[in-house]
BALOBA-1460 file (C-alpha; in Angstrom, 3 decimals):
// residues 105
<rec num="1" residu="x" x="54.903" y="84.138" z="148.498"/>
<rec num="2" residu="x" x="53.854" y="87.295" z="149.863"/>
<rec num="3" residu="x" x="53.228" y="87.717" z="154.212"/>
<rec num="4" residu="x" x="51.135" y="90.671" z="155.652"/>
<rec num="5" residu="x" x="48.981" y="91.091" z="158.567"/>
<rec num="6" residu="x" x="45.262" y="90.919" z="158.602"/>
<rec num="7" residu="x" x="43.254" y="93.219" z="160.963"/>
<rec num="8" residu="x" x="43.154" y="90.937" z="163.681"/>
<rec num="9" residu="x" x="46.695" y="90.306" z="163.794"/>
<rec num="10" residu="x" x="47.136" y="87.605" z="161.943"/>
<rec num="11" residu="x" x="49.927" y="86.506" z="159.366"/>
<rec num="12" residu="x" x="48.434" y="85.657" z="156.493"/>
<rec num="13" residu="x" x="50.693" y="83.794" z="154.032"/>
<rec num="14" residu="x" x="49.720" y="84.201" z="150.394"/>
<rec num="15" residu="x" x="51.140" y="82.019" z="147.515"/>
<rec num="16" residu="x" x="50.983" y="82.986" z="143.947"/>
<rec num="17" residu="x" x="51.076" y="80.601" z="141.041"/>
<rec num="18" residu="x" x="54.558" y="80.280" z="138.950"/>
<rec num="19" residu="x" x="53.004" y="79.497" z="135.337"/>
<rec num="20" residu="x" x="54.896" y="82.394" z="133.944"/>
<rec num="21" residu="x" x="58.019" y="80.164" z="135.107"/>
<rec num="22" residu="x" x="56.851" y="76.918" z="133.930"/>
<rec num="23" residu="x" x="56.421" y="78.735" z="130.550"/>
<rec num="24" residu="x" x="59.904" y="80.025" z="130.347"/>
<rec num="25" residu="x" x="61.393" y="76.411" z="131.347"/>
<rec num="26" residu="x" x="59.672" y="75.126" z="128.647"/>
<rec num="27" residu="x" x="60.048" y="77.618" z="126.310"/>
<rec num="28" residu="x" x="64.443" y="77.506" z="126.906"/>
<rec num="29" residu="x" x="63.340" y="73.319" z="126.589"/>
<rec num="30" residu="x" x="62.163" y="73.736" z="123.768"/>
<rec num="31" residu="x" x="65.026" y="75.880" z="121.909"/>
<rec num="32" residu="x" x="67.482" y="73.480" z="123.720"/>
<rec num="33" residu="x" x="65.860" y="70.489" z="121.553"/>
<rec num="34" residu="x" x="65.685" y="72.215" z="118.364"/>
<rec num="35" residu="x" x="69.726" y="73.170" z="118.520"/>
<rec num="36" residu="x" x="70.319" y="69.645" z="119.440"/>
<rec num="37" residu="x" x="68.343" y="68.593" z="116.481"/>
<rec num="38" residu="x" x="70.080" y="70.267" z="114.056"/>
<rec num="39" residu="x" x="73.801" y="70.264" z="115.600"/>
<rec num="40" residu="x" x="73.335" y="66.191" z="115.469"/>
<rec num="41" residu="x" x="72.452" y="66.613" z="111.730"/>
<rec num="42" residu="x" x="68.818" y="64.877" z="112.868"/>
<rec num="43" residu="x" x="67.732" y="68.122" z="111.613"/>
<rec num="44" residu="x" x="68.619" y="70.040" z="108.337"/>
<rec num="45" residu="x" x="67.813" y="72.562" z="105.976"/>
<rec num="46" residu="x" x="68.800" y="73.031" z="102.161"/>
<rec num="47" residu="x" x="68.410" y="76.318" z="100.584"/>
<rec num="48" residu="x" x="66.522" y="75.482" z="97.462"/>
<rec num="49" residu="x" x="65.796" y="79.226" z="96.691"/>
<rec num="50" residu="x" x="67.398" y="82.424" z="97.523"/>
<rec num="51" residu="x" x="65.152" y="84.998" z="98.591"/>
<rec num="52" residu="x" x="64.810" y="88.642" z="98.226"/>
<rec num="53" residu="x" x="63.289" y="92.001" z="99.825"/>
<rec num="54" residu="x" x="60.093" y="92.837" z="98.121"/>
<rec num="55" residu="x" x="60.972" y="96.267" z="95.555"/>
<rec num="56" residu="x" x="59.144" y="99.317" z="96.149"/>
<rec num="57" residu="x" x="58.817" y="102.523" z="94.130"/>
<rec num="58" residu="x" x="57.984" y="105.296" z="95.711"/>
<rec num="59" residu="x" x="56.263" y="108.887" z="93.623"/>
<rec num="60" residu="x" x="55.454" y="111.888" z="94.936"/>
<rec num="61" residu="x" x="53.974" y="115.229" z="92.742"/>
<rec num="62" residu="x" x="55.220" y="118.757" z="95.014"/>
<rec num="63" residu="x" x="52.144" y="120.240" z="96.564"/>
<rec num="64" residu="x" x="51.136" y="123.701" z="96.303"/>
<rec num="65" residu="x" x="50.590" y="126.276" z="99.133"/>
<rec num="66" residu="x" x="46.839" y="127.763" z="99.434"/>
<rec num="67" residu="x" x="46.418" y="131.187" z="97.519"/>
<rec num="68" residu="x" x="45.256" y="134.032" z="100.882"/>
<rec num="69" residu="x" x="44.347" y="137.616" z="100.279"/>
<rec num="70" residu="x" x="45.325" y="139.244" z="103.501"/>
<rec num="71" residu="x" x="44.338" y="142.668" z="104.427"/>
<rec num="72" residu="x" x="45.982" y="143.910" z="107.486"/>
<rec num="73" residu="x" x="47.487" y="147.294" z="109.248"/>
<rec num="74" residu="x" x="50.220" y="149.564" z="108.706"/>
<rec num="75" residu="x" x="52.714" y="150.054" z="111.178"/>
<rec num="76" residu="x" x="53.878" y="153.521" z="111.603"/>
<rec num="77" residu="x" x="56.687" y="153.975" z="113.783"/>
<rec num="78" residu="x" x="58.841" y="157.006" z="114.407"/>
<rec num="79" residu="x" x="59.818" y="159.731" z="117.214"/>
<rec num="80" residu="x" x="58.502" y="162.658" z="118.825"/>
<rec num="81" residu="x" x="60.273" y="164.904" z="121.885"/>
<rec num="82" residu="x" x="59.013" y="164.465" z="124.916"/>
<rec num="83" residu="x" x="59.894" y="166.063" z="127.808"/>
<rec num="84" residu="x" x="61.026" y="163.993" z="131.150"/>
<rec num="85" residu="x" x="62.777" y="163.901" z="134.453"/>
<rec num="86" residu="x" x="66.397" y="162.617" z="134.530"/>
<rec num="87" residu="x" x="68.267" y="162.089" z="138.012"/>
<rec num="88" residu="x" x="71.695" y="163.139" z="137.639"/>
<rec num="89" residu="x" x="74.490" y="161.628" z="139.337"/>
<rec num="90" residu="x" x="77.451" y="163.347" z="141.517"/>
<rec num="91" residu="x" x="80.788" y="162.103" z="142.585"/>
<rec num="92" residu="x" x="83.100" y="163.247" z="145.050"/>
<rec num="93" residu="x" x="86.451" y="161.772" z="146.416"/>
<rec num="94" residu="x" x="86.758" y="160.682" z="150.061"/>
<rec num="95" residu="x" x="89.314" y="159.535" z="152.150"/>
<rec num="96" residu="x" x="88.241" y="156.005" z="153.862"/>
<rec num="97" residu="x" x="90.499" y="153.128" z="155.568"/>
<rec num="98" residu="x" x="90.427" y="150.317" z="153.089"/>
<rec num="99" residu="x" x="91.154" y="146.449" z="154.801"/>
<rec num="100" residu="x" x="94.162" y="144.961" z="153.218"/>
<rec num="101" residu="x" x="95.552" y="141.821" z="153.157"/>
<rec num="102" residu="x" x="99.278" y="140.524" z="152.668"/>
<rec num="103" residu="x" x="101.553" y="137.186" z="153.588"/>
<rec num="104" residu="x" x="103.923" y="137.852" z="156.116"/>
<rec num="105" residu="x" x="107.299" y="135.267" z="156.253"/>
């Protein structure tokens, strides 16, 4: 059952059917008679045959890749000098205070 609330405030109650449970009690019915069946020996089955998978054989020829003629570009690489600006870096020592930290007993 489902309950929600129309636009005028009331509670409208809606039921919905249960055949998908009627089916599944009737369906595990079902299997329960069939086991019964064959577990009193009203049921039984004799092998008369043995069975087998069906045999396949499977061929396959290789393929062949597509003949291309493909023109394209040379690539040329190499160097020439250039000239360009390079910062340079300094260094100097300084005396600071450094923090430092230590266990006292």
């Amino acid at each position: 059952m489902a309950n929600y609330t129309d636009e005028n405030g009331r509670v409208v109650v809606e039921r919905r059917s249960g055949a998908g449970t009627v089916i599944g009690v009737l369906v595990a019915l079902a299997v329960v008679v069939v086991v019964v069946l064959f577990a009193t020996g009203f049921w039984s089955a004799n092998v008369t045959k043995e069975g087998s998978l069906p045999s396949i054989k499977v061929e396959a020829q290789g393929g062949e890749l597509p003949k291309v003629d493909v023109d394209s570009k040379k690539i040329v690489v190499g160097t020439t000098q250039q000239t360009v600006d390079v910062p340079t870096v300094e260094t100097k020592k300084t005396k600071i205070d450094v923090p430092t930290v230590g266990v006292k007993n």
